[in-house]
N, C-alpha and C positions, 0 to 999 in steps of 0.2 A: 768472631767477636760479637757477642751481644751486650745490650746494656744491663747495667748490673744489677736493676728491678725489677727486671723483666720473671714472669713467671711463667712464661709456653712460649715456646716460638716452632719455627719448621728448618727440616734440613735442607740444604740449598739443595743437595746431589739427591736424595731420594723421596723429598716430601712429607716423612713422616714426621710427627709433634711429638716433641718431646718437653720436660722440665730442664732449662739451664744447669740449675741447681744440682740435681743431680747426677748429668752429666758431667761439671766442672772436676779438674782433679784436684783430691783435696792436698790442703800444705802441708809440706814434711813436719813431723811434730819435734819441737823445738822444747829443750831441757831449760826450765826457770830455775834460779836459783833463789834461796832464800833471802837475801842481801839485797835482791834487787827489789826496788819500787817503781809500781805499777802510776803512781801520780793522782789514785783516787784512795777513800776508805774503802778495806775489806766488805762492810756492810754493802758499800754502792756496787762493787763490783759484784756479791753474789747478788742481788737484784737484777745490775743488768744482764748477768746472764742467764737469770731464770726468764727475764720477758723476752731475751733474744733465744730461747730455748721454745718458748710459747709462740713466737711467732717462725718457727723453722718447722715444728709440725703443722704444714700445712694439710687441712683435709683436700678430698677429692671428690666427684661426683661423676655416676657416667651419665653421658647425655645423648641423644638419639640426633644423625642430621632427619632437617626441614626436607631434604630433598630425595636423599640416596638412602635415606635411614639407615645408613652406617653410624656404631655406636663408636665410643671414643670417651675416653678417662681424660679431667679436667680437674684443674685446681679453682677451690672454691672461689678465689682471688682473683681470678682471673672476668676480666668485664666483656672477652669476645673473644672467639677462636675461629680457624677454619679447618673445615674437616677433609681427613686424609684422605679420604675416598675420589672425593667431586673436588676440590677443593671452593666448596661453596663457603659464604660467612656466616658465623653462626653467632647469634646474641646471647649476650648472657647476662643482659643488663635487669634491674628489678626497676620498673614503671607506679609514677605514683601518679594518680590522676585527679585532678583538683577542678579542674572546668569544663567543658563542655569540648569531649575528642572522637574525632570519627577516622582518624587513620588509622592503617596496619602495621598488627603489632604481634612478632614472630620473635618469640626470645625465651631461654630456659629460664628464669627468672619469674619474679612475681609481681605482678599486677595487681594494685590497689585501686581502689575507687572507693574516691572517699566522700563524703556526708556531702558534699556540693559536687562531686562530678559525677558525669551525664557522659555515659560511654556509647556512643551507637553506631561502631566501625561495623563493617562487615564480616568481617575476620580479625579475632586477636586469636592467637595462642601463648600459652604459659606453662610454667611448671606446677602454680601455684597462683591463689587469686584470693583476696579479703575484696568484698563487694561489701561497703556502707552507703552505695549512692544508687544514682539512677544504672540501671543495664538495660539499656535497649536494641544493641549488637549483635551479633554471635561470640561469644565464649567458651572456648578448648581447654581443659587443663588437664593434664596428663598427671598431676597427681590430684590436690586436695582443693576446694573450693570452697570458702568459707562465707556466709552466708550473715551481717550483723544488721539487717537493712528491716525495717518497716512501711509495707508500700507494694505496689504493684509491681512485675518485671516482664513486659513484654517482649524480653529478647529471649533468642535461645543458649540455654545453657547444656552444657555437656563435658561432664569429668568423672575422671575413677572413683572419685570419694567425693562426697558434699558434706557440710556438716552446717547446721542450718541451729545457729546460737540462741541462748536462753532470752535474751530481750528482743530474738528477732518475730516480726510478725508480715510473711512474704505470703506474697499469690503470685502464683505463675500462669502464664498466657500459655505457654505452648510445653507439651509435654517433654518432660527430665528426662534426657538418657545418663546413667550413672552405671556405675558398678556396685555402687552398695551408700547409704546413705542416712546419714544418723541426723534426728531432730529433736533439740531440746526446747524449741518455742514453739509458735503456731506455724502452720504451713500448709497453703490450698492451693492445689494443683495433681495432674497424673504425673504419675511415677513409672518407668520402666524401667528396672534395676538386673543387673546380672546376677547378682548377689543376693544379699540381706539385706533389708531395710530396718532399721531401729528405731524405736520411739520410747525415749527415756519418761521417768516419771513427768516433769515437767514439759512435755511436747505434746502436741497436736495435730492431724493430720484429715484433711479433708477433701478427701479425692481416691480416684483408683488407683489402685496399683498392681504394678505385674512384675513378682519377682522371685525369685528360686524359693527364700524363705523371707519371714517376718518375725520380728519380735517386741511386744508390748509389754513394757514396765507396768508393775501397778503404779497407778493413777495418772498411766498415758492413754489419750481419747486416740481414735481409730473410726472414721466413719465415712463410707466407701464399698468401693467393689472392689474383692480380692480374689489376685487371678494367681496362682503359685506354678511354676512352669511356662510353658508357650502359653501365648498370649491368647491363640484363637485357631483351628483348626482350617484347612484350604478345603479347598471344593474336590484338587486331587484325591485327600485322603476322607473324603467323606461319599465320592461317586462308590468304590469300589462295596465297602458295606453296605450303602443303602439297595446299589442294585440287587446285592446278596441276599438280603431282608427282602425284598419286593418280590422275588421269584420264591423263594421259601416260604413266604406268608398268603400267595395268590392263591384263592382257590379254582379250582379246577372245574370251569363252569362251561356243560357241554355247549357245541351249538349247534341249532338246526335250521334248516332251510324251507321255509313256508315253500310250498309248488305253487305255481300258478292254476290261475282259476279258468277252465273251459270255457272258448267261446261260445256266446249263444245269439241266436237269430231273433 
């Protein structure tokens, strides 16, 4: 027996998560006749079954554990789960930050920080993150990082996507790791991208960058040092050629041995 709002729970006997909902078995379907009255108007009741139709497609999401990074399908609805694997807890809640927060914060969900909050945990992670305030933390986002902030950000940031909006005007302290990163305002700081980096007509960018590719809109600025590929070469793979070149290029300069000079009396 579970309760009847419930939207995930677990098996007692095996541990796995499932949907009540769709486990439940559905009721015999029951023959209406025309005669009979239902106690509302025709209009109300096809309403209420289109909104009871709207909220029984629920979506889903899969999400990664914090711990065992066993993945695992969830309902959007859903504010917390525990995963099948470890059975660790896992959040799902969406953080909105208003004041001045230095706790940890581990949850698929998204992370705001807004025009008056000042985030300087050590560790947050998220699925997702709108930054209009202070960042002076560390920040994880496994998907998209959005960027609406004018100001300095001496914390470190790190997600798959950034996207760095039209009235934003950021400088970063410590260099971006990203996957790919698009900017429609001003933006000073390095960039390390796995990806593409884009710069729309309206964007700016001043700083280096090291990233697979780039691409510049007309009349987006670009002013920096641009590294396309690996960043910088090791000493490993730089001994082997030079020593190659030093022995190929030496010339071949005989030598001779002065003898000693005769004693004399």
């Amino acid at each position: 027996m579970e309760y009847a709002a419930a939207k995930s729970t677990m098996c007692r006997q095996c541990g796995r998560h499932y949907a009540p909902a769709a486990a439940a078995p559905k009721p015999a379907a029951k023959l209406r006749l025309k005669t009979e009255s239902s106690g509302a108007p025709a209009g109300d009741v096809s309403v209420f079954r289109k909104v009871e139709g709207f909220w029984g497609r629920q979506r889903s999401s899969l999400i990664e554990c914090f711990e065992c990074k066993a993945k695992q399908e969830v309902s959007s609805a859903a504010s917390s789960t525990i995963c099948p694997a470890c059975s660790a807890h896992i959040d799902l809640q969406d953080y909105k930050i208003t004041t001045s927060f230095s706790r940890t914060i581990r949850t698929h969900g998204e992370v705001h920080i807004t025009a008056k909050g000042d985030l300087s945990s050590n560790m947050v992670m998220c699925r997702s993150a709108l930054i209009e305030g202070k960042l002076r933390g560390n920040l994880h986002c496994s998907e998209t990082a959005t960027i609406d902030f004018a100001g300095k950000i001496p914390g470190r940031l790190t997600a798959s996507h950034v996207l760095v909006e039209r009235r934003a005007d950021v400088q970063f302290f410590r260099r971006l790791h990203v996957k790919s990163v698009e900017i429609r305002g001003r933006m000073c700081g390095e960039i390390v991208a796995e990806g593409v980096v884009v710069i729309h007509k309206t964007g700016s960018l001043d700083g280096d960058v090291t990233a697979r590719a780039i691409s510049v809109e007309k009349g987006g600025v670009f002013f920096g040092q641009l590294i396309i590929g690996r960043r910088e070469l090791t000493q490993g793979e730089l001994l082997p050629a030079t020593s190659a070149m030093v022995e190929k290029c030496a010339p071949e300069v005989p030598i001779t041995v002065t003898p000693p000079l005769p004693a004399t009396s």
